[in-house]
C-alpha positions as CSV (number, residue, x, y, z in Angstrom):
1,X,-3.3,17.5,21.2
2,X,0.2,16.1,22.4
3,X,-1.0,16.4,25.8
4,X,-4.1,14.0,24.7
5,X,-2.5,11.7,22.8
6,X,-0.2,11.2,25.8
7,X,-2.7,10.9,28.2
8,X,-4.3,8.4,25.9
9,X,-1.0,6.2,25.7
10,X,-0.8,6.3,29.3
11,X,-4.2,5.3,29.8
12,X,-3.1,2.3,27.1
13,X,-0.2,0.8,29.3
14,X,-2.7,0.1,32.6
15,X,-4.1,-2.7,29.9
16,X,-0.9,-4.0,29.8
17,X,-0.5,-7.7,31.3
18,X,3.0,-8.7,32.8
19,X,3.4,-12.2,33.0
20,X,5.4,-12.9,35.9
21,X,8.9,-13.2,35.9
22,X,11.0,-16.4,36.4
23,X,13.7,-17.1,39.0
24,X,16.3,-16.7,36.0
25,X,15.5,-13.5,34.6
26,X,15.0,-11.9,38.2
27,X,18.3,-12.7,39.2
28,X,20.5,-12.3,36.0
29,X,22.6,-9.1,36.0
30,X,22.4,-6.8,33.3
31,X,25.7,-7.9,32.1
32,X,24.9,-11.3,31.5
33,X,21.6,-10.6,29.9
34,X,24.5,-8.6,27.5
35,X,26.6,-11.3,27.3
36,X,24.2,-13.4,26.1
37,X,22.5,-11.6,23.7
38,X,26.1,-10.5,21.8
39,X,26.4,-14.9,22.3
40,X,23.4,-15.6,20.8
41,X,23.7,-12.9,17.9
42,X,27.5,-14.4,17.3
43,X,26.0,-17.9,17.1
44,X,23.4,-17.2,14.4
45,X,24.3,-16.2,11.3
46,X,20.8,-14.8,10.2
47,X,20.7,-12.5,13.0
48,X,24.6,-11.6,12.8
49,X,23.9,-10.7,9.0
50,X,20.8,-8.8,9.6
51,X,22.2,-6.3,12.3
52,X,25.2,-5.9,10.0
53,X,23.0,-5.1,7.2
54,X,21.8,-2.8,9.6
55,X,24.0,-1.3,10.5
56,X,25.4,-0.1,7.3
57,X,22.2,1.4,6.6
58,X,21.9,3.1,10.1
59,X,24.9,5.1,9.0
60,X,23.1,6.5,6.2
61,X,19.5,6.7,7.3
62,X,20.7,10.0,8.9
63,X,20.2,11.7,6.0
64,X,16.7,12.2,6.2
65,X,16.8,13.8,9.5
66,X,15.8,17.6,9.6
67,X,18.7,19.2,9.8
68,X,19.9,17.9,6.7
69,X,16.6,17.5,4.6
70,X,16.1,21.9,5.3
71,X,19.3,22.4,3.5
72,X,17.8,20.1,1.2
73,X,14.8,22.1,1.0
74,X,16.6,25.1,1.1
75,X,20.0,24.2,-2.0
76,X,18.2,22.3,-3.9
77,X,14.7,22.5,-4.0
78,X,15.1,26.5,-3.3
79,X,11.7,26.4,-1.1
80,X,10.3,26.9,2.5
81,X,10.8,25.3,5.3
82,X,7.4,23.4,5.0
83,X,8.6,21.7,3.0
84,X,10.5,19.1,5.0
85,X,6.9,18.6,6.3
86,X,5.6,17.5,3.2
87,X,8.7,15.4,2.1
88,X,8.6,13.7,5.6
89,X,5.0,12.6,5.2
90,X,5.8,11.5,1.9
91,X,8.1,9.5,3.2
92,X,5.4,8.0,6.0
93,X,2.6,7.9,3.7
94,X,5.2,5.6,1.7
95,X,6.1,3.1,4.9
96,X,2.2,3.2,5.4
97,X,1.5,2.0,1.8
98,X,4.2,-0.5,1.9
99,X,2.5,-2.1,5.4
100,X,-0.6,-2.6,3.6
101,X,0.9,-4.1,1.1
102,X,3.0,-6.4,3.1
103,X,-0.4,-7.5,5.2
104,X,-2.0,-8.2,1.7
105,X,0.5,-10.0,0.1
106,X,2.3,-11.7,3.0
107,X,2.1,-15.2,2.0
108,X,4.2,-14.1,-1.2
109,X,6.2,-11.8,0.0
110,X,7.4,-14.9,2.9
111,X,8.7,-17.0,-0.1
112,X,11.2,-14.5,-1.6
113,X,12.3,-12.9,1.6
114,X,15.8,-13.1,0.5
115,X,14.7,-11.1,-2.9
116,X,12.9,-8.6,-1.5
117,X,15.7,-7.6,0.9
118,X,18.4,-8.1,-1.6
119,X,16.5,-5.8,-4.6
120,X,14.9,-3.4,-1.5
121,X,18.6,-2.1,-0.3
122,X,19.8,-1.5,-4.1
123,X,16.3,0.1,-4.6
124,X,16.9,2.6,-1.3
125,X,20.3,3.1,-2.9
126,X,19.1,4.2,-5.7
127,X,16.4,6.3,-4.3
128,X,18.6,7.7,-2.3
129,X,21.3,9.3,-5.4
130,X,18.1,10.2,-7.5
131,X,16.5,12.3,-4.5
132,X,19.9,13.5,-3.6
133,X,20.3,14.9,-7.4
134,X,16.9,16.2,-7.8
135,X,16.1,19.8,-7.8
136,X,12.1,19.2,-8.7
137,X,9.5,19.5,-6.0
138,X,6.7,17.0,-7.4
139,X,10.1,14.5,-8.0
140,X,11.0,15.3,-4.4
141,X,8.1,13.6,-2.9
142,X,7.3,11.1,-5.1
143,X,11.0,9.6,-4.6
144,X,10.6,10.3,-1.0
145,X,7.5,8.2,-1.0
146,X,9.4,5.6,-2.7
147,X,11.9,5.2,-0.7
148,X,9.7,4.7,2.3
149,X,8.3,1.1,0.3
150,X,12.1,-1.0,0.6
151,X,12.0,0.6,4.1
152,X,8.8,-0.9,5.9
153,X,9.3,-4.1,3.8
154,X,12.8,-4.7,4.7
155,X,11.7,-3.8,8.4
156,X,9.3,-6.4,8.3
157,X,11.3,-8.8,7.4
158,X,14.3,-8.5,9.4
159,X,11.5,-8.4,12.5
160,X,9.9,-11.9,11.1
161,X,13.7,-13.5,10.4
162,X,15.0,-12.9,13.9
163,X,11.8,-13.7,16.0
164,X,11.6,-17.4,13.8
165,X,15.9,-17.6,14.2
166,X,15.8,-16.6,18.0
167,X,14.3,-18.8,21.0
168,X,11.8,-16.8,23.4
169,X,14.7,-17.1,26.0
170,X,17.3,-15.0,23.6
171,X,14.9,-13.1,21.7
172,X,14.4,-10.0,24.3
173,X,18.3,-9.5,24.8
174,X,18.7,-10.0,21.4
175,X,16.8,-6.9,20.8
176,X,18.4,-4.8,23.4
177,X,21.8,-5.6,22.2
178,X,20.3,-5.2,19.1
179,X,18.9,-1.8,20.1
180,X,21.9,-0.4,21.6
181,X,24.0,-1.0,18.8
182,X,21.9,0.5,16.2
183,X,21.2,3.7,18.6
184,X,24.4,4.4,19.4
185,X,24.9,4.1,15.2
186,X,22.7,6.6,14.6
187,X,23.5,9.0,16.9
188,X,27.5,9.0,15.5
189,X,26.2,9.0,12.1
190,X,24.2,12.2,12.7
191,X,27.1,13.7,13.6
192,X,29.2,12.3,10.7
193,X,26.3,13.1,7.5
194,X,26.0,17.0,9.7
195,X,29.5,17.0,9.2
196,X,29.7,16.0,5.6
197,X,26.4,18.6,4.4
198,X,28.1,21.1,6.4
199,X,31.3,20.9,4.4
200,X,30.8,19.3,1.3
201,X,26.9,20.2,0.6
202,X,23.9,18.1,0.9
203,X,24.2,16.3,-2.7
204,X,27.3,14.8,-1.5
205,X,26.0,13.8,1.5
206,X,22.9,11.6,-0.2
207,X,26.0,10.5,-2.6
208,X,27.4,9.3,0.7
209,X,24.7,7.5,1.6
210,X,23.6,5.7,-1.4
211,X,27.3,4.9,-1.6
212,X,26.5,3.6,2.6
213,X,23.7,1.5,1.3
214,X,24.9,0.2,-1.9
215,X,27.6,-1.4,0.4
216,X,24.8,-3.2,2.3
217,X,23.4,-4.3,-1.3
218,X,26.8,-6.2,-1.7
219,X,27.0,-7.3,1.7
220,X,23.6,-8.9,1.8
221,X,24.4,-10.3,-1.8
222,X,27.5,-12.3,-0.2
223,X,25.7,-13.4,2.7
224,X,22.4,-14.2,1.4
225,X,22.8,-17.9,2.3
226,X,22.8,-16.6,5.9
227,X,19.2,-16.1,5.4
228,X,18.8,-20.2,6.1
229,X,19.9,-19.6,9.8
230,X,18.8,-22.3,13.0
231,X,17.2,-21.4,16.0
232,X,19.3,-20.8,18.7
């Protein structure tokens, strides 16, 4: 099946259409195309508030990776292995809810961006303590489908604010600077919530992340007038 579904993607990408480059981008060094984008992010202060809201909570989205979620599985829910299979679709089938709901309800959900972003990260925070704390199955995956609603909606909207706040000259190294910051983020913060379930058990490390993303709550609290940024 893997094999297929690659096949199929690979099959996908000969559909793709390249426009052709300009003069500009061909010659630009990768350097510059950095330079800009960390000039462009530090000139906007939509953009410069949502990667900082992001990451914060790229330090504690780390806590629903494997590794941590089996000891999960295994100190507090006292249960199989499968069972980070069910929570983890939980979670998707919660992201996949929240998508439809964002495509039915978009022209709403556009006028109280700031809300939804604002209430979403104390929601996840709270999620986050509550499935962190609970020792019941059923409860298990019912917060874990929760949590995946804030999520997808947030997502969406930090996707919409920086592709109106950034110029289709910015916009691509936006995103890479954008995407090496918040990969490099993730990658130490695996390392950092291992750490802390390792030594301190897995209910402090969901203490420490709900902690991560109440943080963000506050942040995005203080800075929600950032969410009236200019294009750039």
């Amino acid at each position: 099946m893997t094999v297929i579904l690659y096949a199929v993607s690979t099959i996908c990408t000969i559909k793709i259409e390249i426009t052709e480059q300009t003069a500009e981008t061909i010659h630009s060094s990768s350097r510059d195309s950095i330079k800009s984008g960390w000039v462009a992010i530090r000139k906007n202060p939509t953009i410069r508030t949502l990667i900082s809201l992001d990451f914060i909570t790229t330090l504690a989205s780390s806590v629903w990776v494997a590794a941590v979620i089996y000891v999960y599985v295994e100190q507090n829910l006292k249960l199989g292995e499968q069972w980070w299979g069910y929570i983890n679709t939980s979670y998707f089938i919660g992201m996949i809810v929240s998508g439809l709901l964002v495509i039915r309800f978009a022209k709403l959900l556009e006028r109280y961006i700031c809300f939804f972003i604002v209430f979403g990260l104390f929601l996840s925070a709270l999620l986050t303590m509550l499935f962190g704390a609970n020792t019941n199955p059923a409860i298990a995956l019912l917060l874990a489908c929760l949590y995946g609603l804030p999520e997808q909606i947030r997502d969406v909207f930090y996707t919409k604010l920086i592709q109106d706040q950034a110029s289709e000259k910015t916009l691509a190294k936006i995103y890479a600077v954008w995407g090496a910051v918040i990969n490099l983020t993730f990658a130490c913060s695996v390392l950092l919530l291992g750490y802390i379930t390792e030594t301190y058990g897995v209910k402090t490390t969901f203490q420490f992340s709900s902690i991560l993303i109440f943080i963000a709550f506050l942040y995005a609290i203080w800075k929600r007038k950032d969410f009236q940024g200019i294009e750039i």
